[in-house]
Steps between C-alpha positions, in 0.01 A plus 500: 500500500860308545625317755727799525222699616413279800842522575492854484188547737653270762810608515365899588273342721756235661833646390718195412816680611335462858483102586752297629869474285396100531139558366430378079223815483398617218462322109608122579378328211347622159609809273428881598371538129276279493115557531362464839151459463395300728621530840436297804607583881635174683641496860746218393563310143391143622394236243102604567591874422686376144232317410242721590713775297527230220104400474428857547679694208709702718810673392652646758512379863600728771621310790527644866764211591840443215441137310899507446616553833836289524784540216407181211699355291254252310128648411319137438158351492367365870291618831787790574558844466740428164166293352230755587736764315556251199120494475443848459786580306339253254190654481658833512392701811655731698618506868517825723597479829476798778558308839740698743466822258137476664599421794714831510286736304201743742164332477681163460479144639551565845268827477223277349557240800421788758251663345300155482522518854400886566816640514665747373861472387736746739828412404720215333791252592620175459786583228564135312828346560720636197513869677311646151292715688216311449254495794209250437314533851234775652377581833194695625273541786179320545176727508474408848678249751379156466638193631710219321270236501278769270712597321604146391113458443415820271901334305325186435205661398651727258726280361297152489782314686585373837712727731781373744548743802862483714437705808217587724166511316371708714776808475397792405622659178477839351793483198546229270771455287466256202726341201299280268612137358817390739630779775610309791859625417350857608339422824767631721476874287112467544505443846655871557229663306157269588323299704405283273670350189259357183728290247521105420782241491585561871745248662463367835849679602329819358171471689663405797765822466210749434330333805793576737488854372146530575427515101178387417510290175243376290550286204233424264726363235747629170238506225172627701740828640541535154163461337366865566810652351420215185161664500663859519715378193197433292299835514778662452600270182104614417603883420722399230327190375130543577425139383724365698434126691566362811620156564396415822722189517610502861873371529472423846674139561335461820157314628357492853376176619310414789660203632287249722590234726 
C-alpha cells in the first residue's frame, strides 16, 4: 500500500476540499509513491511523537493537528516545527494531516466530542473565519436535563482534564453546542442555539460575554476537546491500515498544580 492510498482513504472520509482555505491538510511531508507501511496516528507531531515514530519503524504518521502550520522559509535542525520535519524527512516518513477536513466532515471531531458525552449530533455551525463553508462545531440535546455543575463533572470525567465553568453551575441545560481545540471566537453564535457551550482556549472577555447572555460555558482545554475526535481519527485510520499504531503522546502544554501557602 502507498502513501497515496492513505491519502486516498482520508480524503473520501475527510474530503480535503472541505477544511479551512488557511488549513496545510492533506500530504505535508514525504512522497505519495512511496510505501506506507507502517502507519502511526498522532494528535500532534511533537518531539516524543518523532521519536516514538523513529524508534518504532513507522513510515507514515497521520497527524490530527498540521506540523507546518505558518509559511517557512528555512527547514533546519532544532526543538521547532522546521527541526521535527528535518528529522523525518531524513529518515524518510510521511506526514498526513486531516485537521479542519475532520472537523467539517459527519461523524467528525465535534461529533466524536458529543457523542463522548451522550449526545447526539443535531445540527452544525461555527463556519471558520475565511467564509469557506467550513463549519467545525456541533450541537445536540442531552438525554435528559442535568445541571452545569454535572455536566462539567461527567466533561472532566470523559476527557481526564479539569473543567472551568462561566455562569451559574447550577443552570439547567438541555442543548449543548460544542467546537473542539480553541472556539471562544464562536461563543456569541453558540449562545443562540444552546445552553451550554463545550470548547477550550476561552478568554476572560469571552466567558464574561457568554455570561451576560446567559451562555453557559465550559472549558476543559484545546487538546482534551480534541482527544476523542484524535481517537475517532485512529479507528478510522484502522480500516485502511489494520496495523496501524497509536502514539499516545499528549501535546498538551499545560500542568495543574496545587499551590500551598
Amino acid at each position: 500500500m502507498l502513501v497515496a492510498d492513505i491519502h486516498r482513504f482520508l480524503d473520501e472520509r475527510f474530503p480535503f476540499a472541505d477544511a479551512a482555505e488557511w488549513d496545510p491538510v492533506g500530504l505535508q511531508l514525504g512522497d505519495m509513491d512511496h510505501e506506507a507501511e507502517l502507519v502511526a496516528v498522532a494528535h500532534e507531531v511533537t518531539d516524543d511523537v518523532v521519536e516514538s515514530a523513529l524508534s518504532g519503524g513507522v513510515a507514515t504518521i497521520v497527524s490530527y493537528h498540521p506540523l507546518l502550520f505558518d509559511p517557512v522559509t528555512a527547514i533546519v535542525a532544532g526543538r521547532a516545527p522546521s527541526g521535527r520535519a528535518l528529522r523525518l524527512l531524513h529518515s524518510g516518513i510521511s506526514l498526513l494531516v486531516v485537521h479542519t477536513a475532520m472537523d467539517a466532515a459527519p461523524a467528525g471531531t465535534g461529533d466524536a466530542l458529543l457523542t463522548s458525552f451522550g449526545i447526539q449530533t443535531a445540527g452544525s455551525f461555527a463556519e471558520t473565519e475565511d467564509g469557506s463553508d467550513c463549519w467545525i462545531g456541533r450541537f445536540g440535546s442531552l438525554p435528559q436535563p442535568t445541571t452545569a455543575s454535572s455536566l462539567a463533572e461527567l466533561i472532566s470525567k470523559q476527557l481526564v482534564a479539569p473543567v472551568r465553568i462561566a455562569g451559574d453551575p447550577g443552570s439547567m441545560l438541555e442543548v449543548v453546542a460544542a467546537v473542539p481545540g480553541s472556539g471562544s471566537s464562536f461563543i456569541e453564535e453558540a449562545a443562540g442555539l444552546a445552553d451550554a457551550y463545550v470548547t477550550g482556549d476561552v478568554s476572560h472577555h469571552g466567558a464574561q460575554s457568554a455570561v451576560d447572555s446567559g451562555l453557559v460555558v465550559l472549558d476543559a482545554g484545546h487538546v482534551p476537546t480534541e482527544r476523542p475526535g484524535v481517537e475517532s481519527l485512529y479507528d478510522a485510520v484502522r480500516d485502511v491500515a489494520p496495523d496501524a499504531v497509536f502514539i499516545t503522546s499528549d501535546p498538551h502544554p499545560w500542568e495543574d498544580v496545587s499551590w500551598k501557602t
